[in-house]
Every structure is written in structure tokens, then in C-alpha cells.
C-alpha positions as CSV (number, residue, x, y, z in Angstrom):
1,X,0.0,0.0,0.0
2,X,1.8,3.1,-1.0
3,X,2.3,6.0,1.7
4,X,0.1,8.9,1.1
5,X,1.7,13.1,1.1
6,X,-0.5,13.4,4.5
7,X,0.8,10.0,6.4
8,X,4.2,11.6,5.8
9,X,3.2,14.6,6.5
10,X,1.6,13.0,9.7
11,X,4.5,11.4,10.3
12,X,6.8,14.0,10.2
13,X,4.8,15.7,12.8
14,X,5.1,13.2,15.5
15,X,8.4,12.8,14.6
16,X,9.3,16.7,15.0
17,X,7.0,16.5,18.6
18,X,8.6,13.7,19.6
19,X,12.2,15.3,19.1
20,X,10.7,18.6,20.6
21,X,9.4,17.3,23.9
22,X,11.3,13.9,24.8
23,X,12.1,14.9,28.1
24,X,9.0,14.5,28.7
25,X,8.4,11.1,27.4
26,X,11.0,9.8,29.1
27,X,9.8,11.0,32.1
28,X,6.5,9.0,32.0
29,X,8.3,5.8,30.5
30,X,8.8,4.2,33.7
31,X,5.4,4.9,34.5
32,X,3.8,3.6,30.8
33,X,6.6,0.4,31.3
34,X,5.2,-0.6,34.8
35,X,1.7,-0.2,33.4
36,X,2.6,-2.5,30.6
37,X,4.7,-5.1,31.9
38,X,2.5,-5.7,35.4
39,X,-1.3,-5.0,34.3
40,X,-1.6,-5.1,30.8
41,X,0.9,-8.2,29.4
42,X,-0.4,-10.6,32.5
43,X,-3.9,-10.4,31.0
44,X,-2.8,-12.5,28.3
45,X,-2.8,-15.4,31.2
46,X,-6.6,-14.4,31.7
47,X,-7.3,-17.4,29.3
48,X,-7.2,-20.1,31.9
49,X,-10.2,-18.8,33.5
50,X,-11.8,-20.8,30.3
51,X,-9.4,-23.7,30.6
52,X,-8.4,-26.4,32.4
53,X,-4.8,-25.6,33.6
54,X,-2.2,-28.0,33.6
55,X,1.5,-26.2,34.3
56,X,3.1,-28.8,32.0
57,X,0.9,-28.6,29.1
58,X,1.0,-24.6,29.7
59,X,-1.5,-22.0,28.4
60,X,-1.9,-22.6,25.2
61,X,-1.7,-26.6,25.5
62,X,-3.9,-26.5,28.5
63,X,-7.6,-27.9,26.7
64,X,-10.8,-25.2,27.0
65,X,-13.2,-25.5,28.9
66,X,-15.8,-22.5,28.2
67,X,-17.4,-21.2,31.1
68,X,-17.4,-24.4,33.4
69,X,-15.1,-23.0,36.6
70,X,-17.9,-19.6,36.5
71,X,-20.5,-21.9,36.6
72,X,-18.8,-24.0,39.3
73,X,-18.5,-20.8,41.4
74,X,-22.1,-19.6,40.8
75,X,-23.5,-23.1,42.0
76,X,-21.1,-23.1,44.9
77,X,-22.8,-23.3,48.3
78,X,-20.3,-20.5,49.3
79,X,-21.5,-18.2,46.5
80,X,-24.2,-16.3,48.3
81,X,-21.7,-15.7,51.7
82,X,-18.7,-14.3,49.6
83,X,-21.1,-11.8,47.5
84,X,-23.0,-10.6,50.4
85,X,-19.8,-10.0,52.7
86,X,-17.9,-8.2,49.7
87,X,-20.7,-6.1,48.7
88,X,-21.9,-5.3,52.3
89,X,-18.0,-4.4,53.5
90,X,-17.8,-2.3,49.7
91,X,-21.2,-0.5,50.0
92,X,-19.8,0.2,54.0
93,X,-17.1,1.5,52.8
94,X,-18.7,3.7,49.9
95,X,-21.0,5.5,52.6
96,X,-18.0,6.7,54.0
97,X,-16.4,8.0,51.2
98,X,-17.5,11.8,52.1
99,X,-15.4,11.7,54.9
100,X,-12.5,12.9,52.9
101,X,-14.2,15.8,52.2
102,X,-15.8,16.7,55.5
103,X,-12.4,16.6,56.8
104,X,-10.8,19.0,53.9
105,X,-13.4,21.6,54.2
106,X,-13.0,21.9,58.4
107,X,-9.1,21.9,57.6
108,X,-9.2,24.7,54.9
109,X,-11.2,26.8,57.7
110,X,-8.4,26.6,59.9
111,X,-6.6,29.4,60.7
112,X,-3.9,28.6,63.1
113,X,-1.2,27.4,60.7
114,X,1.1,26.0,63.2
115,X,-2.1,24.4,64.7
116,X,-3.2,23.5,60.8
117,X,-0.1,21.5,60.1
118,X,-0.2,19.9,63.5
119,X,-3.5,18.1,62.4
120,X,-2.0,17.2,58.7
121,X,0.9,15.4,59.7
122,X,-1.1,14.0,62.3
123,X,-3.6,12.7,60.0
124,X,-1.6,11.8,57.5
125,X,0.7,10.1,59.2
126,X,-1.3,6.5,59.5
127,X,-0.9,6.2,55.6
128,X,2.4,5.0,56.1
129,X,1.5,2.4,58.8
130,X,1.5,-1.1,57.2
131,X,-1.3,-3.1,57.1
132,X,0.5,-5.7,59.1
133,X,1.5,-3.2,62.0
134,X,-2.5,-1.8,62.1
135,X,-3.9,-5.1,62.6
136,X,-1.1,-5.5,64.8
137,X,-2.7,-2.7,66.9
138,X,-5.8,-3.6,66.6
139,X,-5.0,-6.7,68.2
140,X,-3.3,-5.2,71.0
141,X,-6.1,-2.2,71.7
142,X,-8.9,-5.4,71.3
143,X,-8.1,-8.4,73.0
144,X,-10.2,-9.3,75.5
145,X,-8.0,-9.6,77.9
146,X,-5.1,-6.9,78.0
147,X,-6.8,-4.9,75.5
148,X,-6.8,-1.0,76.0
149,X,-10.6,-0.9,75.0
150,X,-11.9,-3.5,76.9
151,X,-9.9,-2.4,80.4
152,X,-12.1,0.8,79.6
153,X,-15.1,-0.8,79.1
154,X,-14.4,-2.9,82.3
155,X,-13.8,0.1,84.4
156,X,-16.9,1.8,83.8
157,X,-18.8,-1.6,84.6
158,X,-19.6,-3.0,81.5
159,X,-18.5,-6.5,80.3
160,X,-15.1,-7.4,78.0
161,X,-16.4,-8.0,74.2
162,X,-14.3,-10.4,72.1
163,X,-14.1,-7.6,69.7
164,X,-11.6,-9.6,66.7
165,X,-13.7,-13.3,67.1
166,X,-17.3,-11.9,66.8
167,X,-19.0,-11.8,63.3
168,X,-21.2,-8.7,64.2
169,X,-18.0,-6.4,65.0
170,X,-16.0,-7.5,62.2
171,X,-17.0,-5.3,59.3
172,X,-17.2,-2.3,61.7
173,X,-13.7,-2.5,62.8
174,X,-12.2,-3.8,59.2
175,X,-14.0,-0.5,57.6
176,X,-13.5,2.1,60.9
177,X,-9.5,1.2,61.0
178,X,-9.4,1.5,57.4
179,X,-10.8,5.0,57.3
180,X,-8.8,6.7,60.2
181,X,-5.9,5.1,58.5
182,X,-6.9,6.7,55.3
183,X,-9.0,9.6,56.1
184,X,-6.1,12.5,56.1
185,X,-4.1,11.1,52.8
186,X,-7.6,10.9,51.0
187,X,-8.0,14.7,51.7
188,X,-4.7,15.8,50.2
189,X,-6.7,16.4,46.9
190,X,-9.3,18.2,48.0
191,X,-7.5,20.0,50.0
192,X,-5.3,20.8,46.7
193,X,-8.3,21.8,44.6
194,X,-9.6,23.9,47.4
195,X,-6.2,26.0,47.3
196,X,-7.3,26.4,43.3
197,X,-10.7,28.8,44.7
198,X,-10.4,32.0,43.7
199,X,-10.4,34.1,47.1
200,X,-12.0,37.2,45.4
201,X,-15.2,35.1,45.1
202,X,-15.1,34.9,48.8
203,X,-14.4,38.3,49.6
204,X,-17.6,39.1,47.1
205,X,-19.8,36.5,49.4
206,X,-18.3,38.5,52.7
207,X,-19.5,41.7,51.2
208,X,-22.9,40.0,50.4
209,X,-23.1,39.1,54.1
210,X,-22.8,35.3,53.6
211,X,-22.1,33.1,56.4
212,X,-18.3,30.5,56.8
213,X,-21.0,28.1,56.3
214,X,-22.9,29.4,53.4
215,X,-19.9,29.8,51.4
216,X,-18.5,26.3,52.3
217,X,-21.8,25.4,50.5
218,X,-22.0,27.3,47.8
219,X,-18.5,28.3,46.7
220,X,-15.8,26.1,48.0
221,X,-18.2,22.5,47.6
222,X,-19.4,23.3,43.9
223,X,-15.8,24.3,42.9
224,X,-14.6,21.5,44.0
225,X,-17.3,19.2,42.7
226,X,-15.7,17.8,39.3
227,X,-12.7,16.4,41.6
228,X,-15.4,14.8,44.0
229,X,-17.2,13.6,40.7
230,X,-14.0,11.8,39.4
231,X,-13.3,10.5,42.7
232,X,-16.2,9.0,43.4
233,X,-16.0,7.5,39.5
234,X,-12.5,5.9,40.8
235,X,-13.7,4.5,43.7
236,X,-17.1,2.8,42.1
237,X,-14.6,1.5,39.8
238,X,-12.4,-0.5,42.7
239,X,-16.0,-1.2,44.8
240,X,-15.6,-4.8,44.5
241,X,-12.0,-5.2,45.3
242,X,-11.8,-5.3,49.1
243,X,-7.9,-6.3,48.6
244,X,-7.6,-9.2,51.0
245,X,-4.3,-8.8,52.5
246,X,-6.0,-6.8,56.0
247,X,-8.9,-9.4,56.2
248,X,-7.3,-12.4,55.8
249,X,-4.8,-11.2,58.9
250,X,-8.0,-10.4,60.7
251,X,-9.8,-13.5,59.7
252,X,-9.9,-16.4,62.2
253,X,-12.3,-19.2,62.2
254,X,-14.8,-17.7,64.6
255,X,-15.4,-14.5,62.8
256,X,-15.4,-16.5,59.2
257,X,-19.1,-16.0,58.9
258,X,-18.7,-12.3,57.8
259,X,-15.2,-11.9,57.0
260,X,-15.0,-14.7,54.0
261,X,-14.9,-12.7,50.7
262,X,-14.1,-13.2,47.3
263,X,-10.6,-12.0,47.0
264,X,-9.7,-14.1,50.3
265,X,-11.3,-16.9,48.6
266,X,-9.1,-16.7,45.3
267,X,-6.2,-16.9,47.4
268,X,-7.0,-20.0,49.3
269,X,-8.3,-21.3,46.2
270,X,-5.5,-20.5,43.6
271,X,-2.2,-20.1,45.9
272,X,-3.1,-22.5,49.0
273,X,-5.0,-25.1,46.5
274,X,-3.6,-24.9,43.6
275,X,-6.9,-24.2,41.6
276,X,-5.7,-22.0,39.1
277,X,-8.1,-22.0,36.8
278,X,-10.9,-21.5,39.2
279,X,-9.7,-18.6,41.3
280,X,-8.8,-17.0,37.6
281,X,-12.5,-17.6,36.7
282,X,-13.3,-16.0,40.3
283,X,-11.5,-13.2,40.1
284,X,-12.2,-12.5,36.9
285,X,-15.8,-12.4,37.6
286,X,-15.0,-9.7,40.0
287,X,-13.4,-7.4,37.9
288,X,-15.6,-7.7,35.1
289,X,-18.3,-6.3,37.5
290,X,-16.3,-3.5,38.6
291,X,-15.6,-2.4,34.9
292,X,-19.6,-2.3,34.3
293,X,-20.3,-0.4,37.6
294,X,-16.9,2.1,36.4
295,X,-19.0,2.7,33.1
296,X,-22.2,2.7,34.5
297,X,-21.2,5.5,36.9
298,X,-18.8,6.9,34.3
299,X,-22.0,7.5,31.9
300,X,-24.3,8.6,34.9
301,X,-21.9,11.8,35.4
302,X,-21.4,12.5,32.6
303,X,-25.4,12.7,31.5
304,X,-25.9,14.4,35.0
305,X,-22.9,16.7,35.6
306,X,-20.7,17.0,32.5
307,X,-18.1,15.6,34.7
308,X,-16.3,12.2,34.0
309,X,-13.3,10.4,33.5
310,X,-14.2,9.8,29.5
């Protein structure tokens, strides 16, 4: 096929952009290689969630099996426990997701900046915690017996609550931890598209008479809005995927009846079992219904409030 005057032309372009700006490109190759080489080239092994596996036959050799292992899972006895604990634990989560922003807004009103970045560091500060070391805690604050908590609770006259064996306390203390360990690093971008107000709209809104709390309303939350719009997009997108490293250290056999999820369930199943092609087939079930609730959501704000990722 010969090459038309406008694909060289074309080309020539690129090539002239390219030559112009590759600082930058070389800037974001590490970025584009670790997207590549960890989340896009290991999808090619997403085929054995239609086969049977076999490691010395390998992907290719290993024979199909169509939608057998989904079938298997959706049959399971176990089926209706791990999608009710995963979606209770992500909706839980989800209602908590204006927290973030709660806690920017009171921080921008702050006016003590010594005081100000006392409560940042403070806040932010958990981030860094491992998961390992806040379970860790949350062992040594809840045990029933030298727990900080339940010496409290047994001073005052009440009785000592197994907190970390009882089903009903669970999801409460999996989603609570989670959110003061998260709650000030989540802010930082709110708090950075805050800073991005322009100030002469609330000098205008003093001059009007308007209220700290009538322009947190109605000029600092609708400026802010498209970010909390995107947000919210990102985090519909990851609802289903609890990550199961902080409930599987927090799992024990007594509070199994609420903390058994999918994701815990894929790793028993594929790394402790060996089942390969059936945690694949799990997991991949998962993931396909956090892309449809990512577009769903995706199309909703963009219809309702021009705002979306695409």
C-alpha cells in the first residue's frame, strides 16, 4: 500500500514533537513500562479462566473448557456468603467516602497554621502504617483480655467483648480502622483543589453578608465538585475489590461467617490449593463487575454533571 503526502506529512509531525518534547516522554516511560509489563501483558494469562490448567501442558496446550469453573463458582454453596460479605463491606465503605471531604473543608477553615499543620501530619501520618502493624494494633487495643478498650469498658462496669472473634464487629472494625488510617491522605486532593478557589469570590460572598457556612456550601463544595465527581468515578470502579491482604490477617475461624470474601477466597483457592483456573474464573468475575459499575457511573456523570473520567 503506498504511503500517502498526508501520512508523511503525519509522520513527520510526530516525529518533529517527539524530538521537541522527549524529556517528557522519558519522564512518563517508567510509569507507561510498569503499566505495561504488570497490568496489561499478564492479562494474556486471563485465558485459563476458560481452561483447564495443567502447568506442563501450559496456556496454550492446556484444553478449554468454556465457562465451566464460573458456573462452578455460581453453583457453589459458598457463592451467596462471599457476595454478600464483599458487597456489604464495599457498600460500607462507599458511605463513607464523604469523609475525605468533610475533613478537607474543616481543615481549609483553619486558621492557626502551626495548629493546621499539626493536624496534617497527624492525619496523614497512618498512611504510612503497614497493614500488618495496624492489625497489629488492633489486636493489642482489642483483645479481650489486655486490650486497651476492653480495660475501659471494664472500668466503667460493663463486660469485655471479644471484639476480633465476633462476626457482628467485624466489618465495623475492618471499615473504621481503614478509614482513620486513610482519612487525612484521602484529603490531600481536596484540600489541593480547594487552594485552586479564587479568594475574590469569597471576599464578594463577605461583602454580600454570607455566612463561613454558606460559602463552604456554595462556593468552596461546587468548585470543587468535578474532583469529587472523578473521585467517586475511581472509587465505584475498585467497589468490589476489598484487597484481601488486612482481612485475611483479621480472619480467624470464629469470625469467618462475615469476614469470607471473594478475593480471600481466590487466594486460598489459587495459591493455597492450587486451583488455578478456578480462582482465575473467580477473580475475573469480580473485575468484570467493577468495569460495568466504572461505566455505569462513568455515563451517569457524565449525563448528570458534565463531569467524567471519558
Amino acid at each position: 500500500m503506498p504511503i500517502t503526502t498526508q501520512s508523511k506529512f503525519n509522520f513527520n509531525k510526530t516525529k518533529k514533537s517527539f524530538l521537541r518534547n522527549w524529556q517528557l516522554y522519558v519522564f512518563i516511560a517508567p510509569a507507561v513500562l510498569f503499566f505495561l509489563i504488570f497490568h496489561y501483558v499478564p492479562m494474556y494469562g486471563v485465558q485459563i479462566a476458560f481452561k483447564d490448567f495443567y502447568a506442563n501442558l501450559g496456556i496454550l496446550g492446556s484444553p478449554w473448557v468454556g465457562f465451566d469453573h464460573f458456573e462452578r463458582f455460581f453453583e457453589s454453596y459458598y457463592f451467596g456468603r462471599l457476595l454478600k460479605n464483599t458487597l456489604i463491606i464495599s457498600v460500607y465503605q462507599l458511605l463513607l467516602f464523604p469523609l475525605p471531604i468533610i475533613f478537607a473543608l474543616a481543615l481549609n477553615e483553619l486558621k492557626n497554621g502551626m495548629y493546621k499543620k499539626w493536624t496534617q501530619t497527624l492525619t496523614y501520618a497512618p498512611h504510612f502504617i503497614s497493614t500488618v502493624v495496624v492489625v497489629g494494633m488492633l489486636v493489642a487495643f482489642l483483645d479481650p483480655i489486655t486490650g486497651l478498650i476492653n480495660h475501659a469498658i471494664v472500668s466503667i462496669g460493663g463486660d469485655s467483648i471479644p471484639f476480633l472473634t465476633s462476626p457482628d464487629w467485624f466489618r465495623h472494625i475492618y471499615v473504621w480502622s481503614g478509614e482513620w488510617q486513610t482519612l487525612g491522605w484521602s484529603s490531600i486532593i481536596y484540600l489541593a483543589a480547594l487552594a485552586g478557589v479564587n479568594p475574590e469570590l469569597h471576599e464578594a460572598a463577605r461583602v454580600d453578608g454570607a455566612s463561613r457556612l454558606q460559602r463552604i456550601f456554595y462556593i468552596n463544595i461546587p468548585s470543587i465538585l468535578p474532583t469529587i465527581v472523578i473521585l467517586f468515578i475511581l472509587n465505584v470502579g475498585s467497589f468490589m475489590s476489598v484487597g484481601f491482604e488486612k482481612v485475611l490477617l483479621m480472619q480467624n475461624s470464629l469470625n469467618a461467617e462475615t469476614s469470607d470474601i471473594i478475593q480471600t477466597f481466590v487466594y486460598e483457592t489459587g495459591l493455597l490449593e492450587g486451583q488455578y483456573s478456578y480462582s482465575a474464573a473467580v477473580g475475573l468475575f469480580d473485575s468484570v463487575i467493577n468495569i460495568i459499575l466504572l461505566v455505569t457511573v462513568n455515563y451517569m456523570a457524565r449525563r448528570i454533571s458534565n463531569n467524567s473520567l471519558w
